[in-house]
N, C-alpha and C positions, 0 to 999 in steps of 0.2 A: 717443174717447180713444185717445193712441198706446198700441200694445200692446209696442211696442220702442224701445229707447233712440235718445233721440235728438240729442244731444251733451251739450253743456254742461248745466247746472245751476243753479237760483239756489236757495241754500240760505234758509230761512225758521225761526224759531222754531214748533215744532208739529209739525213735517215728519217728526220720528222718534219710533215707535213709545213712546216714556217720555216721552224730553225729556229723559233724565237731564244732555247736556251742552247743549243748546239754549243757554244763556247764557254760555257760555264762547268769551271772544273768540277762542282762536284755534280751536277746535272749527267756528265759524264762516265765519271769514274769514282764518284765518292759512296760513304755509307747508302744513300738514298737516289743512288744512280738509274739510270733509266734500265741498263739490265737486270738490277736488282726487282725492278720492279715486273720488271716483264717474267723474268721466272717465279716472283712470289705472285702475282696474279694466274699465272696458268697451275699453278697447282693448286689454288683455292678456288679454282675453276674444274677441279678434277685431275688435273695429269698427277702421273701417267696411268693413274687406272682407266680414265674415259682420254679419248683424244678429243683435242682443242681444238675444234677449225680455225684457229686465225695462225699469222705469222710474227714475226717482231714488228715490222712496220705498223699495224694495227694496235700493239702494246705500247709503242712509241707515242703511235696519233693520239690515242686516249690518256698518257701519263702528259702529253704538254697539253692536253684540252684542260684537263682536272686543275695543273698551274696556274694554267689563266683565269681559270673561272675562279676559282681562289682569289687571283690578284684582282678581280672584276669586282668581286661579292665586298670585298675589303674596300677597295677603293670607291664602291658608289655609298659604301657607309662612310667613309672620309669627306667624301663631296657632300652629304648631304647633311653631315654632322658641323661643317663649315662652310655654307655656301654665304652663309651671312656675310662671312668675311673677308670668302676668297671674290667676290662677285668687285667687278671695275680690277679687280688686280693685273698687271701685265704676262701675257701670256710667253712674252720673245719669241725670238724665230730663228731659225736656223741653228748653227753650233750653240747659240745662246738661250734656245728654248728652253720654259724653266719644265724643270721635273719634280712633281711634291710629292712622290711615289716616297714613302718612309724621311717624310721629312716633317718636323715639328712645326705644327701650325700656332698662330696665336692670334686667337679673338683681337679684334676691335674694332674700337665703337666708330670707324668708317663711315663703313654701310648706316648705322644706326642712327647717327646724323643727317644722312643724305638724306634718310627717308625724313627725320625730324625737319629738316628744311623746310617743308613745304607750309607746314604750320608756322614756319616766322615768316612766308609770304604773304599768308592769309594775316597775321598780325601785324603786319610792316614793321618787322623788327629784324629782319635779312629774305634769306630762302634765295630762289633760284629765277623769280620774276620782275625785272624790270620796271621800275614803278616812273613815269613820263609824266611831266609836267605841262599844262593845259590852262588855257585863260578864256573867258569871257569879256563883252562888254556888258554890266547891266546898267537898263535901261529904266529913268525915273518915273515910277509909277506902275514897274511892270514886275511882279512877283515870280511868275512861272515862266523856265527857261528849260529846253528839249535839249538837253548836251549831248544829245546821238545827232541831233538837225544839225546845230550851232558848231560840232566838231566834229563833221566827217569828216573833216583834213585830215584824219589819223587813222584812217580805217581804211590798212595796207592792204587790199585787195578783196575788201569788202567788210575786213573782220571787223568785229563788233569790238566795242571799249567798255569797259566797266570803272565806275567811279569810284575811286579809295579812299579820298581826302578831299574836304570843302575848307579851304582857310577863308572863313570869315568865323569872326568871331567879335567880343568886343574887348578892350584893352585889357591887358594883363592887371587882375587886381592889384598885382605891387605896385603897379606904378602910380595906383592915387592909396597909398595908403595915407597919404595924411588929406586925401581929400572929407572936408567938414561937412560934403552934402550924404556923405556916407555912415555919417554920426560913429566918426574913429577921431578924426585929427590926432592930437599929439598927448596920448592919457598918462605919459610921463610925467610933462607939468602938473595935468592934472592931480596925479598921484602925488607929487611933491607936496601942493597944497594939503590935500588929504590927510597925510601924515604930518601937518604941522614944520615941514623943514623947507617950505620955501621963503620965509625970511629968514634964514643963517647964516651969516656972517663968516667965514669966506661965502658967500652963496652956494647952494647947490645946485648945479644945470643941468642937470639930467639921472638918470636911474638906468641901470643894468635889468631891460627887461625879461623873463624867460621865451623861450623860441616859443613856446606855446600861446602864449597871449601875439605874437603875429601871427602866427596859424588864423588865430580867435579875430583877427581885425581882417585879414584878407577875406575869410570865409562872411564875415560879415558884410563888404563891399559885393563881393557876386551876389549874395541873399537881397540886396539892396538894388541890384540888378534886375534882377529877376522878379519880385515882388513888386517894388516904384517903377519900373520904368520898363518900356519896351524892349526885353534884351534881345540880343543878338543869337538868335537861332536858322534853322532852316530843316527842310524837310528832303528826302531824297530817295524817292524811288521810281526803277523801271529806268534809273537814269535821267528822272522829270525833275527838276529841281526848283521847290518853294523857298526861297527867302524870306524872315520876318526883321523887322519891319518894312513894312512898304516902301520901296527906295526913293527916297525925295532927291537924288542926284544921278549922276551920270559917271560909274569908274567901271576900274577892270576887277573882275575876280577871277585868283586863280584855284587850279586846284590841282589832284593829282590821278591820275588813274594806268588801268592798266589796259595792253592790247590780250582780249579774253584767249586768242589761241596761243598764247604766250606759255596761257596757266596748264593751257589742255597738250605739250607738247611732252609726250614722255621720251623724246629721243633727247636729251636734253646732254652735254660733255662727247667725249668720244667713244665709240663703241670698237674700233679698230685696236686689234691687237691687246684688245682685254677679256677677263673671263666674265662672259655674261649670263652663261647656265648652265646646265650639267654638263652637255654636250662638248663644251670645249674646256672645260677644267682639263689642265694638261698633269694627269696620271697617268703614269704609263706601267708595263707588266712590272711588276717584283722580280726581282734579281732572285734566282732561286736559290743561290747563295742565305742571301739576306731572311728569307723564312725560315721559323723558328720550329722546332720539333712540335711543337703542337699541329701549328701548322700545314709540315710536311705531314702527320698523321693524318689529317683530314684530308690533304690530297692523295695519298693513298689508297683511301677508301673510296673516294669520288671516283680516280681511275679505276678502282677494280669493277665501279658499279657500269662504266661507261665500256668495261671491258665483256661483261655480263651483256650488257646490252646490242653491243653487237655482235655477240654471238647467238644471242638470240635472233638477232633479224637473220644474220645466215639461214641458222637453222631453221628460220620460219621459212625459209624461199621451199625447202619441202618439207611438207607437216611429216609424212612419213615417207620411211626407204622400202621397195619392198627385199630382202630376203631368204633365200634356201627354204620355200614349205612354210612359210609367213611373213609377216611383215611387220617392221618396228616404226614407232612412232618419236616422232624427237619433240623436244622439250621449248623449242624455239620460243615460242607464247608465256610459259612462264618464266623462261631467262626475263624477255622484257619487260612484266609485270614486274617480277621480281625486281632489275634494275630500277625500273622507273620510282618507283617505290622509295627505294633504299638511297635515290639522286633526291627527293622531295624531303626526305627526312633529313639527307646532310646539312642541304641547303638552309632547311627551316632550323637545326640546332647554330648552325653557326649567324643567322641572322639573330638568332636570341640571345646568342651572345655577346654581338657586336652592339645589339643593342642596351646592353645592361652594360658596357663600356661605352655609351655616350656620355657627353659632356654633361648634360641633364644629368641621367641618372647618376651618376659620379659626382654630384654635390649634391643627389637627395640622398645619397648612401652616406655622404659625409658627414651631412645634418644630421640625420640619422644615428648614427655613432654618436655626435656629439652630445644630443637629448639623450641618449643610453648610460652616454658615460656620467651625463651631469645629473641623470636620475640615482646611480650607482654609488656615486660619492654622498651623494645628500644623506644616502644610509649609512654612511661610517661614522663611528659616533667621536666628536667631537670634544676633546680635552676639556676642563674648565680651570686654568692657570691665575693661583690666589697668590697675590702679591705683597 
């Protein structure tokens, strides 16, 4: 068996270590085919002035390493350029597993919401928390009520409740706006007089008041509440609940609250058969069809570096050969330095670039432009058209 390269190549289905592109015609036999690669690698490795310790299969392993790592380096910038969006998405299964490997993705505001939920929990205005309805008896003459004592009926295997809503209160100011103990009653009449047209023949019964002046009479009846008379409040914490005034009767009050491990449950919808983070975003390799000549550029360089590199681990296995009358040293140590090297710098230019094609930067670039061009126009000067 040759132990060193020996020119050309005839590429075969099987030949690379997965197979991942074996069927793809040009992976094959096209411009950027696997043998193409394998001989332009061994000569920029030396041949045929220095012999190449590797064989094809070793050119093969390293040209579908380089692919993948490519399709990897791309697709964890896809995943992580849109996980906002793709995250809850359905993942399928089977024939019908989705694949978002070169597929147009599109923000929305999903996710964005899910999270905003939680704040119309804490507002009682929606969200994702259950809000349960609760009553007391209270008792005439007795202020303070323990609604953790009074309503452990609710506290599903020990968990605790937290109080949302007290409905007491006292009557809706609309409903006495024409009460007289409120100094409102009826200031239409009033106003009729005022202006001299309550004796007018047809009579006048009434005036089109503006919305503003009921604002002015309701906001006056709670001031009248709250100033004259004992209004209707209460105090609530720890879940200790004070009532004011002193209750001189015997009814039910209700109120509203929630069960606390309700709020604390982040497993909240279903978790089955959706994407929930990096790990199972379904990207799969790039079709090596589908990459674009920049692309294949950068995979070629990658393979030639991962081709560098194990040719240097060979050559490390003996630092030196001895010789006829001395002995030679091989190059093994700086093949790998050299490779490793030249894998950290591919890697770090194409991350730089993937990232100056994020979605971010791609509308500070836009804005960008835009202030440039609207700085640019402001200096063009300006016709003055006399009519």
């Amino acid at each position: 068996m040759e132990i060193v390269w020996a020119g050309s190549s005839s590429f075969s289905s099987g030949d690379t270590p997965y197979g991942f592109y074996d069927t793809d015609a040009q992976f094959g036999t096209g411009s950027h085919s696997v043998d193409k690669f394998a001989d332009w690698s061994a000569k920029r490795l030396g041949y045929p002035i220095v012999a190449v310790e590797l064989q094809k299969e070793q050119f093969y392993a390293c040209y579908e390493e380089a692919i993948t790592e490519y399709s990897a380096q791309v697709n964890q910038f896809n995943i992580r350029d849109n996980m906002l969006a793709l995250q809850g998405q359905e993942t399928g299964s089977g024939d019908t597993k989705t694949d978002l490997t070169h597929r147009k993705l599109t923000p929305t505001l999903g996710r964005v919401i899910q999270l905003a939920d939680q704040y119309g929990s804490e507002a009682g205005v929606g969200g994702t928390v259950d809000f349960k309805t609760g009553s007391i008896e209270i008792s005439s003459g007795s202020q303070v009520y323990d609604l953790d004592v009074l309503y452990a009926d609710v506290k599903e295997g020990g968990d605790d409740i937290e109080i949302r809503k007290i409905h007491y209160e006292g009557t809706p100011a609309i409903t006495r706006y024409f009460d007289p103990y409120a100094g409102t009653g009826d200031g239409s009449y009033n106003m009729l007089d005022s202006f001299g047209w309550g004796n007018y023949s047809p009579g006048v019964s009434f005036m089109m008041m503006p919305i503003y002046a009921d604002l002015l009479k309701v906001q006056a009846i709670e001031f009248n509440d709250q100033i004259r008379k004992s209004a209707y409040s209460f105090e609530l914490r720890n879940n200790k609940l004070r009532i004011f005034p002193n209750p001189t009767s015997t009814y039910t009050l209700h109120f509203d609250y929630i069960v606390k491990k309700d709020r604390n449950n982040a497993l909240q919808g279903t978790s089955d058969g959706v994407i929930t983070d990096f790990s199972n975003a379904p990207f799969n390799n790039m079709a090596f069809a589908n990459i674009n000549e920049v692309g294949k550029q950068w995979i070629k360089k990658y393979g030639l570096a991962l081709c560098k590199e194990l040719l240097g681990t060979i050559r490390s296995k003996y630092a030196s050969l001895p010789i006829p009358g001395a002995e030679t040293t091989l190059d093994g140590d700086t093949l790998r330095t050299e490779a490793q090297t030249e894998k950290e710098t591919l890697v770090t230019q194409l991350r730089e670039m993937l990232d100056q094609m994020s979605r971010k930067a791609l509308l500070e670039a836009d804005k960008d432009e835009a202030e440039f061009l609207n700085e640019k126009l402001n200096k063009v000067p300006i016709p003055i058209f006399i009519g």
